[in-house]
C-alpha positions in Angstrom: -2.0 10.8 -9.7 -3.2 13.6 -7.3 -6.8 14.6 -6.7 -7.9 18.1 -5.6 -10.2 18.4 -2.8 -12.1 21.2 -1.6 -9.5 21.3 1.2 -6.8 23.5 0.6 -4.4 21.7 3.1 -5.3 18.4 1.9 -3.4 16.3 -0.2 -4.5 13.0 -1.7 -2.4 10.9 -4.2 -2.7 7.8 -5.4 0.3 5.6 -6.9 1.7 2.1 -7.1 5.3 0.9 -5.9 6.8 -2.1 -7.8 9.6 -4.6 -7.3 11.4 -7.4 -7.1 11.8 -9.8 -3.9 15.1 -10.2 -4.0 15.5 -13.5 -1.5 12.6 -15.3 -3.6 12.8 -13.4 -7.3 9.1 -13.4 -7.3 7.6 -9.7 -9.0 4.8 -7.6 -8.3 3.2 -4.3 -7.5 0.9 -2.9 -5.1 -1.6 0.1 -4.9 -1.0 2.9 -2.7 -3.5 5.9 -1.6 -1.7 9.0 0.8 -3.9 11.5 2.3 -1.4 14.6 3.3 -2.0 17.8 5.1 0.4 19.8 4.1 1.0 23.2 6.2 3.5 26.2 5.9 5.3 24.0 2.9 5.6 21.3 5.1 3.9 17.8 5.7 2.2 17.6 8.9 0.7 14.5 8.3 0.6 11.3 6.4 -1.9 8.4 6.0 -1.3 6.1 4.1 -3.6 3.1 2.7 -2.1 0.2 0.8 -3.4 -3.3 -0.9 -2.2 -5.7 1.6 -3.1 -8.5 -0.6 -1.6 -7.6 -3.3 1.5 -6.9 -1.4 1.2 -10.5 0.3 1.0 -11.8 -2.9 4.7 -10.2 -4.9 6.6 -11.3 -1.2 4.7 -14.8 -1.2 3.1 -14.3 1.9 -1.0 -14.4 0.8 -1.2 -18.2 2.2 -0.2 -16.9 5.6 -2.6 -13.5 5.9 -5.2 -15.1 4.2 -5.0 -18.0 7.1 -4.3 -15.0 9.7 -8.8 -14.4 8.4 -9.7 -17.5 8.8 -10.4 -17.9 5.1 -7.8 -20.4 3.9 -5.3 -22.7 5.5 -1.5 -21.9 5.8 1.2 -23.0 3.2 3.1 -25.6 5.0 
């Protein structure tokens, strides 16, 4: 999806990447928000914002990042 904004060389799109981990089998998708400046037809910049948990989660990692906060214990 791509929003207008009342900047004309900004860019914002939102969208979600899915797959597979391939060493593991485990599934899942993750959010994703780019902000671009685009200028002269080309790019100029890219920031990107992404759901890191949900990204932890598909490549079984949550346990660990969740630990790396001080919120829950590592998966031993």
């Amino acid at each position: 999806m791509i929003h207008r904004t009342d900047a004309p060389e900004t860019v914002v799109a939102e969208y979600e990447l899915a797959g597979t981990v391939t060493t593991t089998g485990l599934r899942g998708a993750a959010s994703f928000v780019a902000v671009l400046t685009v200028r002269g037809g080309k790019v100029v910049r890219w920031r990107e914002y992404r759901n890191t948990a949900a990204i932890a989660a598909a490549t079984g990692t949550l346990p660990a990042l969740l630990a790396a906060y001080g919120d829950a214990p590592a998966a031993g």
